[in-house]
C-alpha angles and dihedrals in degrees: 000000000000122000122231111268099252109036103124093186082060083044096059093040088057086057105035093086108082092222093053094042081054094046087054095035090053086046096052084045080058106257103150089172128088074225097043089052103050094044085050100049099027105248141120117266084251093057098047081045086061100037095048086041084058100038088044096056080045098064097247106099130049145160119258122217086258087060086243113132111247129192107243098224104170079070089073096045091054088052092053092048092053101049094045088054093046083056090048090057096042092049093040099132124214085250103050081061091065092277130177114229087244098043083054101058092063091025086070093065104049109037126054119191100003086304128102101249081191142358099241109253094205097084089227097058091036090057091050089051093049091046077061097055085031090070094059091069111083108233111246084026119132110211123195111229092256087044086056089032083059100050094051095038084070095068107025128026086217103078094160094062094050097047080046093053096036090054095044088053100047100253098118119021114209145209134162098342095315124091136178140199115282107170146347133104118327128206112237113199 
């Protein structure tokens, strides 16, 4: 089992077992043996075998076309990649996605991360919330029905429901698969 290449959380585990964190610290010293590396980080030949097996199916370690063992560090820069983009996307505020003051106040409480957690269920907060989604649609645009599918599809997985909803309170019009903006708030510039 290999873990995906960016996954920092795999990354970690890779690294959380002593034995493992000595095999990739005696390959970043330069050790490109199995006895280099055990001499290096201070284990048996059995224990740097187990280690490299592990760190190789994880990605971290590889074989260079000279047959010397080589830290795959790229590895590590993709992991840190990854994991600063997932806390951008946790920390993404209302406002960063284009929010009105006011659409941010409710929007807090109902999207985590850039994404709709829920639809509101009380209709004042609910149309707030679909003045929001409203406002990603270009007024005068015609948009085909995957085209509106898409935009909403970044911030609920229940497209259907919100291009429901946007169309019963006036937000999208619709006709024959290809709806436009109606209504909402408008930036006046």
């Amino acid at each position: 089992m290999s873990e995906a290449p960016g996954d920092a959380q795999a990354l970690v585990g890779l690294l959380a077992d002593l034995r493992r964190f000595k095999v990739v610290a005696a390959l970043v010293l330069g050790a490109a043996t199995t006895a280099e590396i055990a001499a290096a980080a201070g284990l048996d030949d059995a224990e740097v075998r187990r280690a490299l097996e592990r760190l190789s199916r994880g990605g971290l370690v590889g074989v260079d076309p000279g047959g010397e063992l080589v830290l795959r560090h790229e590895r590590f820069a993709a992991s840190a990649r990854a994991a600063s983009q997932e806390k951008r996307l946790v920390e993404v505020s209302p406002e960063e996605l284009g929010a009105t003051s006011e659409q941010a106040a409710v929007l807090r409480n109902f999207m985590t991360g850039g994404r709709l957690r829920e639809v509101p269920a009380v209709a004042s907060k609910r149309r707030v919330v679909l003045d929001f989604l409203a406002c990603r649609f270009e007024p005068g645009v015609r948009y085909p029905e995957r085209d509106v599918n898409e935009i909403l599809g970044a911030f609920h997985p229940d497209v259907a429901a919100l291009r429901r909803y946007l169309v019963d309170e006036g937000f999208l019009e619709r006709d024959q698969g290809v709806y436009w903006r109606a209504g909402g708030t408008v930036e006046v510039t």
